[in-house]
NUMITOR-895276 format. One record per residue: x, y, z of N, C-alpha, C in turn. Coordinates in steps of 0.1 Angstrom, whole numbers, padded with zeros to 4 digits. Layout:
X,Y,Z,X,Y,Z,X,Y,Z
...
This chain:
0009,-0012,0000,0000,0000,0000,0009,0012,0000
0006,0023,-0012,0011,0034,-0011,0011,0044,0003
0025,0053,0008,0022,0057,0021,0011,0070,0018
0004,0069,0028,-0007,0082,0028,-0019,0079,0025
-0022,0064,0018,-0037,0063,0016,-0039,0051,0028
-0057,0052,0031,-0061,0043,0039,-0066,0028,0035
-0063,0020,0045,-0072,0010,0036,-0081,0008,0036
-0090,-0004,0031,-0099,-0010,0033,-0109,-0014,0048
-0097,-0019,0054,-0101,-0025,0070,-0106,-0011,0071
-0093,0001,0078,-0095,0010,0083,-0106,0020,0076
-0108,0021,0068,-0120,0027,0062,-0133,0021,0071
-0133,0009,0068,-0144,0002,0077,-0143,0007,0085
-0136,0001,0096,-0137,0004,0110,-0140,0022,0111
-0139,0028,0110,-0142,0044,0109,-0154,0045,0103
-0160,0041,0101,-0172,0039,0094,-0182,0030,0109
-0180,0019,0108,-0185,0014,0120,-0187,0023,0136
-0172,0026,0136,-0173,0038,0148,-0179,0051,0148
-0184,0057,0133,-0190,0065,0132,-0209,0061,0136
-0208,0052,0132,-0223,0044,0131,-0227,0043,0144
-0219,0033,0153,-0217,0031,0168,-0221,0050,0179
-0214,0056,0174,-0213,0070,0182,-0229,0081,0177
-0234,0076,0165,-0245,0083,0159,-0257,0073,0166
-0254,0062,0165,-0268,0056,0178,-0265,0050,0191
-0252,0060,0197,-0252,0060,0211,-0257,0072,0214
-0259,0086,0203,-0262,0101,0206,-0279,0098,0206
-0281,0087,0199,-0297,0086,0201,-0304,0081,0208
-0300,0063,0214,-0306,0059,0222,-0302,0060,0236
-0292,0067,0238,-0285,0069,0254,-0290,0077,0259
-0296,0091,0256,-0304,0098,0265,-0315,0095,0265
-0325,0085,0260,-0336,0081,0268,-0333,0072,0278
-0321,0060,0276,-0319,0050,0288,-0310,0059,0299
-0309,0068,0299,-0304,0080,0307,-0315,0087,0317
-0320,0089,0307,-0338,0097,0318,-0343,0085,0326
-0343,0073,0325,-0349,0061,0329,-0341,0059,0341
-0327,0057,0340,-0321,0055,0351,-0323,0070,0363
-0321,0080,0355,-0321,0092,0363,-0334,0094,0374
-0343,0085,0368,-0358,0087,0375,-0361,0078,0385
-0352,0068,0386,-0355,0054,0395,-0356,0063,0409
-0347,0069,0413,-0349,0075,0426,-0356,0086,0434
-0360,0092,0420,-0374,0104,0424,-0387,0091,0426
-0390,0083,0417,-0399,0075,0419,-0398,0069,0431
-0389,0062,0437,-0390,0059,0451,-0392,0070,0461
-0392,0082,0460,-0390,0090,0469,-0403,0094,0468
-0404,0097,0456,-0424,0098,0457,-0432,0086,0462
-0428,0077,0462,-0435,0064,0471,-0436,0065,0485
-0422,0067,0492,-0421,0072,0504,-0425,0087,0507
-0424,0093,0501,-0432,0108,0502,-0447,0104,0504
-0451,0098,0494,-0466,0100,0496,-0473,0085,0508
-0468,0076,0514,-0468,0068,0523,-0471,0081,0538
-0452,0086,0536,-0452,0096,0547,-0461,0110,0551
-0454,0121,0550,-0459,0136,0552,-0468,0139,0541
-0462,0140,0531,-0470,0152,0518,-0483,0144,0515
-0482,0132,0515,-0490,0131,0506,-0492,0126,0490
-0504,0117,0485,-0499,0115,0467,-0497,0129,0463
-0504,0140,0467,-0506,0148,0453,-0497,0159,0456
-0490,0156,0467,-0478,0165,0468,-0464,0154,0462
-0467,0148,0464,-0458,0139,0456,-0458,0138,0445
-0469,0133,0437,-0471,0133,0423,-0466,0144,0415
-0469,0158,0420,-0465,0176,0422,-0450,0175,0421
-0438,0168,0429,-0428,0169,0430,-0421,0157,0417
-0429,0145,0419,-0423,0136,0406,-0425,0143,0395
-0437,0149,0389,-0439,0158,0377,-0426,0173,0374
-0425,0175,0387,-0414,0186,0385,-0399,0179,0380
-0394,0165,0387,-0383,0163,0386,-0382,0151,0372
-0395,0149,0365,-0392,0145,0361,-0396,0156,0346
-0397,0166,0346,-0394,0180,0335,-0379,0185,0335
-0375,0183,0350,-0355,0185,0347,-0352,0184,0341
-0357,0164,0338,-0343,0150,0338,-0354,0154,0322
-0357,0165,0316,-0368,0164,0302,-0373,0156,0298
-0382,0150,0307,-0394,0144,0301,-0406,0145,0302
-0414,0149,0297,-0432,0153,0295,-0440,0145,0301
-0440,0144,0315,-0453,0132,0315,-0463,0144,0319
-0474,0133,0316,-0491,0140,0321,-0489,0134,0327
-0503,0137,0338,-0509,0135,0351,-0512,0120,0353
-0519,0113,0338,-0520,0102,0339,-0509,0090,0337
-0494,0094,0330,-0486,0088,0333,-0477,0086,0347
-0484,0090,0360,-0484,0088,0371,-0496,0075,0377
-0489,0068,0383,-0504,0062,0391,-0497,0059,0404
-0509,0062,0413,-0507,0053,0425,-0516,0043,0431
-0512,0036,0432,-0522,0022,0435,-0517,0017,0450
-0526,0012,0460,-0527,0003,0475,-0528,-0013,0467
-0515,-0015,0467,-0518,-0032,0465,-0515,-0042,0479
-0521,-0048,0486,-0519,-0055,0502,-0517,-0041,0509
-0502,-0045,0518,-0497,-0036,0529,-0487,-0024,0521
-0495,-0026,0508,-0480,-0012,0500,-0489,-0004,0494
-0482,0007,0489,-0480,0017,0479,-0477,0018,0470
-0477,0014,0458,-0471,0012,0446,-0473,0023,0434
-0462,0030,0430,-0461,0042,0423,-0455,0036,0408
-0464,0038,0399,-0460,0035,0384,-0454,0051,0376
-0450,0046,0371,-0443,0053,0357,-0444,0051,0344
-0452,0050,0336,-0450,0046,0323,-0449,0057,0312
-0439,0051,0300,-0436,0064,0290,-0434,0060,0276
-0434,0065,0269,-0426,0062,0248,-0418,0073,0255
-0409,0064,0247,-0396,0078,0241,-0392,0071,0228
-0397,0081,0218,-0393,0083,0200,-0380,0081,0198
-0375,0074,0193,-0359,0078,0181,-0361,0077,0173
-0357,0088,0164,-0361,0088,0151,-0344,0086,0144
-0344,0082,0135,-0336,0073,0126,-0338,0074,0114
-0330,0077,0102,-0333,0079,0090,-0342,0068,0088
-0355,0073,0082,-0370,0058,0078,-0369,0054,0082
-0362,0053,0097,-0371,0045,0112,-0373,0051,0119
-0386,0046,0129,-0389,0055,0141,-0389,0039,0154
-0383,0043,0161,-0381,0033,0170,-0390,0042,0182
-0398,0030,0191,-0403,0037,0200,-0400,0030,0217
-0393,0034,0226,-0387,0026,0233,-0400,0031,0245
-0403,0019,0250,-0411,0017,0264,-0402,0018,0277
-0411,0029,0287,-0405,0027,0302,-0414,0025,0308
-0408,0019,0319,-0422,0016,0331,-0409,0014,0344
-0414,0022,0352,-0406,0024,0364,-0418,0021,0375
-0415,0010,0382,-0426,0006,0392,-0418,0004,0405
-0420,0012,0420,-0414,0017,0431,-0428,0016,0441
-0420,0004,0450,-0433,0003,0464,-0428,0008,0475
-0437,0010,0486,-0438,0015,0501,-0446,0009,0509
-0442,0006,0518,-0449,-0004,0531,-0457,0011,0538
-0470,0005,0538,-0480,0019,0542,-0481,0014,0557
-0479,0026,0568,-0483,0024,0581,-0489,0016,0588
């Protein structure tokens, strides 16, 4: 091989790594918001068990979860008494769009509390 041109392999691979880094910039910040939320969800379980309250809770998971930018409504909150618990749901789409694909990734964050 002449000095100063690339080859074949290396072409690939640069190519691959470009591919790799263009759908880690897309699907990482939603699996990012998901993890970032596990612990407001629990804290709203125990918030609303404890002092505040669901709807002071619900009030505070809706705020922290507009930070970490994500849009939920009112109805993508639930709180449900299942036995001796509390159980606080999460469910969401999050879009990736992709040249002529749309990928639509599911969350569901589910966080219990032992009620008094």
């Amino acid at each position: 091989m002449a000095p100063g041109r690339i080859g074949l392999g290396a072409l690939l691979f640069l190519l691959l790594v470009a591919i790799g880094i263009y759908l880690a910039v897309k699907f990482v910040p939603p699996y990012w918001t998901y993890l970032s939320l596990q612990d407001p969800v629990k804290e709203a379980a125990m918030a609303a068990v404890g002092r505040g309250g669901e709807d002071k809770a619900r009030a505070d998971l809706l705020r922290q979860a507009r930070e970490a930018g994500l849009d939920l409504a009112d109805e993508d909150i639930q709180f449900t008494r299942e036995g001796p618990h509390l159980v606080v749901r999460i469910n969401w789409v999050a879009p990736v769009e992709l040249p002529r694909v749309r990928y639509d990734l599911h969350f569901r964050i589910e966080q219990r509390a032992l009620l008094p």
